[in-house]
Phi, psi and omega in degrees: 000140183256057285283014146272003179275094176265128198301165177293181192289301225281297186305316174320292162344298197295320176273314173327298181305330160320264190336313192297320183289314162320297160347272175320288167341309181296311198268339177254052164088357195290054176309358180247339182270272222286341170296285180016298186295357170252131179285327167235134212279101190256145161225122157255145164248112181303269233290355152278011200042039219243133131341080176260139190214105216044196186314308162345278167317298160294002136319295202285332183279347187284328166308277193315316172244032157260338151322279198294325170208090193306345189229026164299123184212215218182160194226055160018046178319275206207121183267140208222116176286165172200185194300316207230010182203149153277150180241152179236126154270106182216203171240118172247154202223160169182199163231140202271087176265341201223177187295109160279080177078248144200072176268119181290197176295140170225010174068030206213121194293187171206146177234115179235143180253131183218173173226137172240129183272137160244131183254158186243143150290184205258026170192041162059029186265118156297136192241342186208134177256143136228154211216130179220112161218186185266125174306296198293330171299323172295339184270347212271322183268347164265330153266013209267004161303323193280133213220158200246349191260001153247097174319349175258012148274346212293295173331308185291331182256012154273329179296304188324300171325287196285345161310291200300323209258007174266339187274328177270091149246194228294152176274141153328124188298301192306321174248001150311308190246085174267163156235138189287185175253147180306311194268049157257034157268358179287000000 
């Protein structure tokens, strides 16, 4: 298949129906049900530049930001096919109850619009979720109490600071160093 090739309906179906599920799954927590869809489980998050790379590893961010936000779930806009991918456009919502890395709990929910590619392999195995959303609209929304013209925020926005300088450490290599693809000159 060629990246003008678009799979028939009945596949399109099979992976749609996959995503939905991986979706569903995702929200009430079914972590073994949500690997499932993978043979080996991959997430890249662009704007963090960060990488989870097999089960361990995707366990453990699954952990991490369920920690952080225990009532994560998701709102569906629009789900879209392409040769070799579902693109999902949705809303993800939760509540900040626990530490982001280590930004601490601030109590205060966020609705961020984010799009996930689930990519398919040439023999229908989902091999990557990657995910783009805009960051600073989710800190804006978790922080946006904090304020320097109020003193009884300073504390949260020193922890904060330092949460963010604990969250840039070194970028995934993997999604740094791209290459275009040879056939686009067609």
């Amino acid at each position: 298949m060629n990246r003008f090739d678009i799979p028939g309906a009945d596949v399109l179906r099979a992976r749609q129906r996959l995503v939905l599920d991986h979706f569903r799954d995702e929200v009430v927590q079914k972590w073994d049900d949500v690997l499932s869809t993978f043979p080996h489980p991959h997430y890249e998050i662009v704007p963090t530049l960060t990488v989870h790379d097999g089960d361990t590893a995707v366990r453990g961010y699954y952990h991490d930001t369920r920690v952080a936000f225990p009532d994560q779930h998701h709102e569906i806009i629009e789900l879209r096919h392409s040769a070799d991918a579902v693109i999902v456009e949705f809303w993800l919502l939760g509540t900040h109850r626990g530490p982001l890395g280590g930004i601490p709990a601030t109590g205060r929910p966020f609705r961020v619009r984010m799009t996930g590619y689930f990519i398919f392999d040439e023999h229908e195995n989902l091999v990557t979720e990657r995910v783009y959303f805009d960051s600073l609209t989710m800190l804006k929304q978790l922080l946006g109490h904090v304020s320097i013209k109020r003193p009884g925020t300073w504390l949260t926005a020193v922890r904060a600071l330092r949460g963010l300088a604990s969250l840039s450490g070194e970028p995934d290599r993997r999604l740094l160093e791209t290459t275009a693809p040879a056939d686009l000159s067609d």
